[in-house]
N, CA, C and O atoms as a GROMACS GRO file, in nm:
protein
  332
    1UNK      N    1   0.084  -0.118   0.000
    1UNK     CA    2   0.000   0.000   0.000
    1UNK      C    3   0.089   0.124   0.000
    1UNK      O    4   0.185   0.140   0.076
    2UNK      N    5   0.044   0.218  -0.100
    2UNK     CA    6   0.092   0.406  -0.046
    2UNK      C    7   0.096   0.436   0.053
    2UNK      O    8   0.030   0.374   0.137
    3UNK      N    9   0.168   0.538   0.085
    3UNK     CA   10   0.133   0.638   0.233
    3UNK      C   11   0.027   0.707   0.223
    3UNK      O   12  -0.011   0.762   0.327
    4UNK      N   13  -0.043   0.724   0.115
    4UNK     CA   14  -0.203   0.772   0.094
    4UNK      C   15  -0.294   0.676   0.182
    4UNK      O   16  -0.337   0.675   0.297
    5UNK      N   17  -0.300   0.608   0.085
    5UNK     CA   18  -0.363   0.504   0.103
    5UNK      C   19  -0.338   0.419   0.298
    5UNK      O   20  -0.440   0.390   0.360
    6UNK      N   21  -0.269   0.406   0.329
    6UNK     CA   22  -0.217   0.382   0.474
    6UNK      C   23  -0.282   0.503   0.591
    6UNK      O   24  -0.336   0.485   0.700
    7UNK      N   25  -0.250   0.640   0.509
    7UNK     CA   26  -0.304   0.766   0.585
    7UNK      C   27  -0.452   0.769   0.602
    7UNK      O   28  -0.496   0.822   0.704
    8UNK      N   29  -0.533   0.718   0.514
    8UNK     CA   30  -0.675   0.712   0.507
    8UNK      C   31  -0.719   0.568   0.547
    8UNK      O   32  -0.815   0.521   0.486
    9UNK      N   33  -0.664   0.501   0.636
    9UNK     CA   34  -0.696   0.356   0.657
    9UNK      C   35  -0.764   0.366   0.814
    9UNK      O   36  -0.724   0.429   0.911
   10UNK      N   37  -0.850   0.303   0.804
   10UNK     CA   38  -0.939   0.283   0.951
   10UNK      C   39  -0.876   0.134   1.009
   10UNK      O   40  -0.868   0.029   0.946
   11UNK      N   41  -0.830   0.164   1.164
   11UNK     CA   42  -0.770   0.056   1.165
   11UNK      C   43  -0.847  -0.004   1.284
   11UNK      O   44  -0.920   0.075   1.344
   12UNK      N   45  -0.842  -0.131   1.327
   12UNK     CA   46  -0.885  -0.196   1.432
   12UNK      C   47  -0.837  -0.192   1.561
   12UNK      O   48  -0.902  -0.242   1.653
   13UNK      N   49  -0.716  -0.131   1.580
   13UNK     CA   50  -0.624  -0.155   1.690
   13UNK      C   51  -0.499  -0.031   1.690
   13UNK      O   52  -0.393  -0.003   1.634
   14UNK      N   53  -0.588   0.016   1.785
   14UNK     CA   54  -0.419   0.141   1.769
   14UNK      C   55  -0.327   0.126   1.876
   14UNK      O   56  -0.363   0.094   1.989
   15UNK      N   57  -0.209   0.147   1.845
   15UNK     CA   58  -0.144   0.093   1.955
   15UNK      C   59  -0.014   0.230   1.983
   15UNK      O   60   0.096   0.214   1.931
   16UNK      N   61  -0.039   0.341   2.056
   16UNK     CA   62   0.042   0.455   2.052
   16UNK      C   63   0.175   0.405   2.136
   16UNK      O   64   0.135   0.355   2.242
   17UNK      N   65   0.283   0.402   2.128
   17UNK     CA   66   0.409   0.364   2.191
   17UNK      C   67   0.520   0.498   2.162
   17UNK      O   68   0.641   0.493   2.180
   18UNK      N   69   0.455   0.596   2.121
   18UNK     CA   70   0.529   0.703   2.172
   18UNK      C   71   0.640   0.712   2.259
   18UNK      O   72   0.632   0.642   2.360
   19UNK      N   73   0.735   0.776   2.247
   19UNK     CA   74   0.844   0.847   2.364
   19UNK      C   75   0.897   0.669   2.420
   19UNK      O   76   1.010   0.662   2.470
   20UNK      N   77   0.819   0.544   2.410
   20UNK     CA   78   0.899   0.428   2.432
   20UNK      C   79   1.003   0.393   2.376
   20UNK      O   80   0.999   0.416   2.256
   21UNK      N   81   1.142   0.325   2.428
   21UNK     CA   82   1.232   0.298   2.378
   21UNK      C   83   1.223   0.112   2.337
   21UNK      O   84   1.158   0.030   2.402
   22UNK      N   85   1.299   0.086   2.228
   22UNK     CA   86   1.281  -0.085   2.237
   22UNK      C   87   1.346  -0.145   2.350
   22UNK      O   88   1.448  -0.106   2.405
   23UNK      N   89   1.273  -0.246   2.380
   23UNK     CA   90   1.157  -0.314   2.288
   23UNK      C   91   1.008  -0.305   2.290
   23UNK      O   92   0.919  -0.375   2.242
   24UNK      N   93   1.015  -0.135   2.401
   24UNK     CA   94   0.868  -0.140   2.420
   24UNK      C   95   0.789  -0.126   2.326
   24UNK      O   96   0.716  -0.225   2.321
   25UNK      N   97   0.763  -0.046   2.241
   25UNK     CA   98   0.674  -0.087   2.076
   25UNK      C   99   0.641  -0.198   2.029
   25UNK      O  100   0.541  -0.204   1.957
   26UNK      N  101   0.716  -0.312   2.057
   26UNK     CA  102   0.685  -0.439   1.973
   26UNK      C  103   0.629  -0.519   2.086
   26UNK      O  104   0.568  -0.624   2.062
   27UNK      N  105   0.648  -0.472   2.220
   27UNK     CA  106   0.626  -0.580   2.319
   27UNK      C  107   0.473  -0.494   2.322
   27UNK      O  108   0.383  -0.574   2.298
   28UNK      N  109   0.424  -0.358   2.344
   28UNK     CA  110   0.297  -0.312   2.293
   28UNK      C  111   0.204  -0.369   2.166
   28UNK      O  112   0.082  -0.372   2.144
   29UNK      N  113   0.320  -0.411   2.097
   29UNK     CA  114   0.220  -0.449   1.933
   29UNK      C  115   0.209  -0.599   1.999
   29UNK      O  116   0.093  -0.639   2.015
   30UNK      N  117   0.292  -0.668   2.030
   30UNK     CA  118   0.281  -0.818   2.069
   30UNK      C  119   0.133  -0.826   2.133
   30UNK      O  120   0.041  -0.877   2.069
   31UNK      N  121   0.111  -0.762   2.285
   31UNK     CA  122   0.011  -0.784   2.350
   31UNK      C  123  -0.117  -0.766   2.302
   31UNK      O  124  -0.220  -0.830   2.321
   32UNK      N  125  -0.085  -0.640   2.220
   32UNK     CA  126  -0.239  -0.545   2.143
   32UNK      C  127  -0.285  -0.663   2.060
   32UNK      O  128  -0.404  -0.692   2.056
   33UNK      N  129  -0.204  -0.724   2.002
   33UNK     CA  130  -0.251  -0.839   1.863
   33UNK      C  131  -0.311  -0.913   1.944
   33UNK      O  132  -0.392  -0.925   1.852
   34UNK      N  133  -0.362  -0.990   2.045
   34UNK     CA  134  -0.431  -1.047   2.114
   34UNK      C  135  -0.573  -1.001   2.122
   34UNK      O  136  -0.662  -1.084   2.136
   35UNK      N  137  -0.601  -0.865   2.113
   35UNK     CA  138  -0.717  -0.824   2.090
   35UNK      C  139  -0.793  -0.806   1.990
   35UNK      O  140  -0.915  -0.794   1.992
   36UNK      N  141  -0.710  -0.804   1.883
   36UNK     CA  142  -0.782  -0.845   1.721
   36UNK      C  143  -0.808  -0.960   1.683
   36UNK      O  144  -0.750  -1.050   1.743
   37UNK      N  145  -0.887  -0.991   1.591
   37UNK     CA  146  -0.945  -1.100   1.524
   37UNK      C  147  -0.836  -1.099   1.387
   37UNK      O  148  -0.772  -1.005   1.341
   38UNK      N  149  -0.844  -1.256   1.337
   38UNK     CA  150  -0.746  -1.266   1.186
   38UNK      C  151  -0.833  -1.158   1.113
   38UNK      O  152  -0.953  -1.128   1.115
   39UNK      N  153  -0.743  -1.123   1.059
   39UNK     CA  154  -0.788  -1.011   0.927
   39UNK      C  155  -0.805  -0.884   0.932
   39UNK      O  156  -0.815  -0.804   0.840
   40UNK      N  157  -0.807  -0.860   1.110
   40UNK     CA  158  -0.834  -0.705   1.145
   40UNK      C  159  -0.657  -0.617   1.109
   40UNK      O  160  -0.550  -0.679   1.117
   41UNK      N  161  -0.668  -0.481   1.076
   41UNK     CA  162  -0.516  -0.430   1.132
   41UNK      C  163  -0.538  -0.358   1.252
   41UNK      O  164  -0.640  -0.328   1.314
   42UNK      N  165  -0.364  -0.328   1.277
   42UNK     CA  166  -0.348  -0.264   1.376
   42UNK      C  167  -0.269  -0.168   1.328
   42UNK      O  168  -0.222  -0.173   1.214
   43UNK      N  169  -0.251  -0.091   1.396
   43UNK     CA  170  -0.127   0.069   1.353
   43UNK      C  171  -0.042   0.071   1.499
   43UNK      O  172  -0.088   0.076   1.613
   44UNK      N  173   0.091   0.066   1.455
   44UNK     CA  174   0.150   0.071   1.588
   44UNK      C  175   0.275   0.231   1.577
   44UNK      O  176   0.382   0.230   1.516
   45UNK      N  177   0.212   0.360   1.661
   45UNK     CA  178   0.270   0.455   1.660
   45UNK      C  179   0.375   0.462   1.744
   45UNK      O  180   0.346   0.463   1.864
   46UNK      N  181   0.529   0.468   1.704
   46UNK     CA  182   0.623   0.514   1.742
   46UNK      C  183   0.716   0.603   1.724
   46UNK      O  184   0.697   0.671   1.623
   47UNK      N  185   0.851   0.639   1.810
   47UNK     CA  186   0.916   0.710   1.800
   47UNK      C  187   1.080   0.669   1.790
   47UNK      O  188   1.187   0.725   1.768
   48UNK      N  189   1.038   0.558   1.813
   48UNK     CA  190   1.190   0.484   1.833
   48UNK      C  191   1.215   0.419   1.731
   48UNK      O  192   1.168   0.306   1.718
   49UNK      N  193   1.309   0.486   1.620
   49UNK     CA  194   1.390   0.444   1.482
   49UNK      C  195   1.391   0.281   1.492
   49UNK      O  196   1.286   0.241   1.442
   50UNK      N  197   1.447   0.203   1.525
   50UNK     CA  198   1.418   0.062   1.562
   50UNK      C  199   1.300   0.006   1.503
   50UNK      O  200   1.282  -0.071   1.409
   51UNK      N  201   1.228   0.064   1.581
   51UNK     CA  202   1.047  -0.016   1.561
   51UNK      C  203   1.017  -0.007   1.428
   51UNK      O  204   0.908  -0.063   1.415
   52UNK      N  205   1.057   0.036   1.316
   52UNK     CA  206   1.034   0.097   1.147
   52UNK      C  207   1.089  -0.052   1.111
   52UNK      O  208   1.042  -0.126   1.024
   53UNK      N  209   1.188  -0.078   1.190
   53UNK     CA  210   1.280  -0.185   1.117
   53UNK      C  211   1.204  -0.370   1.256
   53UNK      O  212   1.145  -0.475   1.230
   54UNK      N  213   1.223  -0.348   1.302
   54UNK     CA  214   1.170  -0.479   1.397
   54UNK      C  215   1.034  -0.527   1.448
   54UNK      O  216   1.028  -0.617   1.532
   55UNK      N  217   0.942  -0.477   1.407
   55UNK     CA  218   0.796  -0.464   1.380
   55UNK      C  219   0.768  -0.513   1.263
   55UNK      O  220   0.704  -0.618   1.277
   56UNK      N  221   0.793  -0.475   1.106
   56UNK     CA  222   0.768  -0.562   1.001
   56UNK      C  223   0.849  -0.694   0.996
   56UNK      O  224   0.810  -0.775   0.911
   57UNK      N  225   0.949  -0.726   1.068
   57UNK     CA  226   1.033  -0.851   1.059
   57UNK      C  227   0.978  -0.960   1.167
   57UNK      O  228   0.964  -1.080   1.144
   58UNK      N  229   0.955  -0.906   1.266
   58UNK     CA  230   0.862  -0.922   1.378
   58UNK      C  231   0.716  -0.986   1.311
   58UNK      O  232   0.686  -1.105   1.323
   59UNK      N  233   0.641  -0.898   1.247
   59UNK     CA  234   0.534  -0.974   1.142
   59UNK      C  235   0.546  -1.073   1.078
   59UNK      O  236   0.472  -1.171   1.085
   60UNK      N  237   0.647  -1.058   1.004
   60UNK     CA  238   0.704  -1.124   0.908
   60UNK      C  239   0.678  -1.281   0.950
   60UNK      O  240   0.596  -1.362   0.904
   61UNK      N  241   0.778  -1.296   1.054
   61UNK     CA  242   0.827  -1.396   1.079
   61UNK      C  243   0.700  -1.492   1.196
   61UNK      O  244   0.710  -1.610   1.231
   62UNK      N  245   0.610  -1.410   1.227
   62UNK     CA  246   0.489  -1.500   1.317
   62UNK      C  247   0.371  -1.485   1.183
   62UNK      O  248   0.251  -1.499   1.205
   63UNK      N  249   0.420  -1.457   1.059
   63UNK     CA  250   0.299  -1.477   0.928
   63UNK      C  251   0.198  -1.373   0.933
   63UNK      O  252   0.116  -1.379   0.841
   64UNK      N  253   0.186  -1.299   0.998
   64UNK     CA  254   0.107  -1.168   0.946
   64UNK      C  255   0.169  -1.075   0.848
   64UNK      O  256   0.284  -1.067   0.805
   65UNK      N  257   0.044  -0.995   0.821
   65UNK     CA  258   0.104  -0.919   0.709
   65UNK      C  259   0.118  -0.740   0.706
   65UNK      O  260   0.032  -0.653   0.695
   66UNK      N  261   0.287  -0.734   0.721
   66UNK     CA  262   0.306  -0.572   0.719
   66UNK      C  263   0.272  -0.508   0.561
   66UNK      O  264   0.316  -0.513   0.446
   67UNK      N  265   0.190  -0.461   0.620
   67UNK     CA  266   0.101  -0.324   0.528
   67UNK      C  267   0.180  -0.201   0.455
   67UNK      O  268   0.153  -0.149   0.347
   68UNK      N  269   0.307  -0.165   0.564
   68UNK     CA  270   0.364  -0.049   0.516
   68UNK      C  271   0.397   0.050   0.675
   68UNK      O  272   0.381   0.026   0.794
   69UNK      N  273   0.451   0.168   0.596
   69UNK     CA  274   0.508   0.262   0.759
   69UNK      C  275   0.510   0.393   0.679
   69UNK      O  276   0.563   0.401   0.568
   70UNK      N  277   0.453   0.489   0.738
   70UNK     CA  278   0.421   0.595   0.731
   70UNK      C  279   0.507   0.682   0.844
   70UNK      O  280   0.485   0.688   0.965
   71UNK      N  281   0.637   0.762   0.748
   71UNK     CA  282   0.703   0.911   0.860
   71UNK      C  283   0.627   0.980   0.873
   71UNK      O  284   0.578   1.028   0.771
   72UNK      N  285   0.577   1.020   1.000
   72UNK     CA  286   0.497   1.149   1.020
   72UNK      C  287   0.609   1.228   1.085
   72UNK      O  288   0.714   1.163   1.084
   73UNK      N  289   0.621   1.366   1.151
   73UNK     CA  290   0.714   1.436   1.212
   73UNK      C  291   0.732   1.411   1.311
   73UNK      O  292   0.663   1.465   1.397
   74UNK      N  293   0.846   1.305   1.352
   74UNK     CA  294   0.894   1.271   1.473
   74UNK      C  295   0.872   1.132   1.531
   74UNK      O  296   0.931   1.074   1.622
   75UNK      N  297   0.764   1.092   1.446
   75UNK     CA  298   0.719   0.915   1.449
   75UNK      C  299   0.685   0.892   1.345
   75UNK      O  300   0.638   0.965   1.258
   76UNK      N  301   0.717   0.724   1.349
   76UNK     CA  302   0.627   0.617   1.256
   76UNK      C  303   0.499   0.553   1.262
   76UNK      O  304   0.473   0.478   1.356
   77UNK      N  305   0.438   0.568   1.196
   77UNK     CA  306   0.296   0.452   1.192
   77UNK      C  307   0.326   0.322   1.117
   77UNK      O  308   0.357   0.322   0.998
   78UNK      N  309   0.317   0.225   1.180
   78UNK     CA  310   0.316   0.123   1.128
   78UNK      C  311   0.194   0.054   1.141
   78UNK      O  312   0.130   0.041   1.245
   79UNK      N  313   0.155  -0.007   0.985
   79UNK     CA  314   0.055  -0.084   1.009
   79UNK      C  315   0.068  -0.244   0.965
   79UNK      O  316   0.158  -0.288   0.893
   80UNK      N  317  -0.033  -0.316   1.020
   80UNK     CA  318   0.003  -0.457   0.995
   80UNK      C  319  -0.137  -0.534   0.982
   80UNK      O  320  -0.232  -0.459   1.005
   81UNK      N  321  -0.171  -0.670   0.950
   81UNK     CA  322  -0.297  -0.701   0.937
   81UNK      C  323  -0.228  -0.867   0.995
   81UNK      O  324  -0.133  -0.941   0.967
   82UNK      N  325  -0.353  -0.865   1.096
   82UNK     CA  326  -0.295  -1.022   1.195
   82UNK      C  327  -0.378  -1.106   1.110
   82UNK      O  328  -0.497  -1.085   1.084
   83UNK      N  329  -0.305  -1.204   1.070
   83UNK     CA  330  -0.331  -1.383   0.995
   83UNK      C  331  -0.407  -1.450   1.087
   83UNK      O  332  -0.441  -1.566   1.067
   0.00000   0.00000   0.00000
């Protein structure tokens, strides 16, 4: 997906991890995914350069599917859709 397209996305699960350092973002996205159903996404907002890169590999590798990451000023949105 675009960063358009990502920017205009309604998501199921927001998960703000702001001002956290790793591994708190992914250990936030870990728990949050428990609350979605297969097929829903989630958006996981951070600030910590890391999480851009260990969040889609992180997906990756438990078979869900990263969507894409959106720079906004000063954080990332990452979104993902749980299998």
């Amino acid at each position: 997906m675009d960063s358009e397209e990502l920017r205009g996305m309604e998501v199921d699960e927001l998960v703000d991890a702001r001002g956290t350092a790793c591994p708190g973002p992914l250990l936030a996205a870990k728990k949050s995914l428990g609350k979605i159903d297969s097929g829903q996404t989630m958006e996981i907002l951070s600030s910590d350069e890391g999480t851009k890169r260990d969040v889609p590999k992180w997906a990756k590798k438990k078979g869900h599917e990263y969507l894409g990451t959106v720079e906004e000023s000063g954080y990332f949105r990452i979104f993902i859709r749980k299998k």
